[in-house]
C-alpha positions in Angstrom: 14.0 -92.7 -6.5 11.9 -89.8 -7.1 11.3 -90.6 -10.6 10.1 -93.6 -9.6 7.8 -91.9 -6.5 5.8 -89.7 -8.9 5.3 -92.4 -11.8 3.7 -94.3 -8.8 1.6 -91.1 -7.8 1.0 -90.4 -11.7 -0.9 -94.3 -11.9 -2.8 -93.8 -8.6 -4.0 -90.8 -10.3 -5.0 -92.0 -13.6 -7.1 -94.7 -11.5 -8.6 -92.5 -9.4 -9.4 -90.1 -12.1 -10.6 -92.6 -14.2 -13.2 -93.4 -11.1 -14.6 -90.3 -10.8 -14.6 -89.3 -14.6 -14.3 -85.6 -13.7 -14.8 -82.7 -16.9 -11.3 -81.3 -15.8 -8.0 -81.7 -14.3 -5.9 -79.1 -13.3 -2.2 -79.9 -13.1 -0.2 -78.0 -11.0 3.7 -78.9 -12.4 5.0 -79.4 -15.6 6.7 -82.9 -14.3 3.3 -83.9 -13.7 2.0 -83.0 -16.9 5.4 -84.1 -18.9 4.0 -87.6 -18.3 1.5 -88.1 -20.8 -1.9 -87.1 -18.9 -2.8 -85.4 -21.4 -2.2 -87.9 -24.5 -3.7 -90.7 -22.8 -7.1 -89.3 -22.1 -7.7 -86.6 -24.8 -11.4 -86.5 -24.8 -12.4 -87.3 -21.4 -11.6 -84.3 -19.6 -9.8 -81.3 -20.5 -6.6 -80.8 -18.9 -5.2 -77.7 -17.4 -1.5 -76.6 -16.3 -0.8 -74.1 -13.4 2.6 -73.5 -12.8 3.5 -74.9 -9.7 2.0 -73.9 -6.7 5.3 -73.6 -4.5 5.7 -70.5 -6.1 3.2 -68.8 -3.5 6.4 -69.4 -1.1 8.7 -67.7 -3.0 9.5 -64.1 -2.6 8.3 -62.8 -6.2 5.2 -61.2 -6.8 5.1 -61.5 -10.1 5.7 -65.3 -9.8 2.6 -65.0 -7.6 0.6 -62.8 -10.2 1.6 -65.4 -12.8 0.1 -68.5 -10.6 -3.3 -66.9 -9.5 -4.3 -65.7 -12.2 -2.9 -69.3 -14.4 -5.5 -70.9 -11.5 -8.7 -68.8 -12.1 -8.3 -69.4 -15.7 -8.3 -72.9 -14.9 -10.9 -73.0 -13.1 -13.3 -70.9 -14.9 -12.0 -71.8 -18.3 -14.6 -74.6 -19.6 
């Protein structure tokens, strides 16, 4: 069933994504990315992975360290 949930989530975002045509997507999970964002729209936008973001929640500072700064590279990387 989950499996099943996030393919469903994965083609509402290709649609969406391809509405808005942005220059990058930043993917927070590897699941997420494991699906084939990437290698269906090479040259479109440039894709990013973060590590998920759960691990704010967790009680690992280095986790943390590991997620913020995977996120500012992200977002300033061009």
């Amino acid at each position: 069933l989950e499996r099943d949930a996030v393919k469903s989530c994965f083609f509402n975002l290709l649609y969406e994504v391809s509405r808005i045509r942005p220059k990058k997507v930043i993917i927070f999970d590897k699941q997420i990315y494991d699906f084939g964002l990437y290698n269906c729209n090479i040259g479109k936008f440039t894709v990013k992975t973060v590590i998920s973001p759960g691990v704010i929640y967790y009680d690992n500072q280095n986790l943390k360290d590991i997620f913020m700064k995977q996120l500012t590279e992200a977002i300033n990387d061009t």
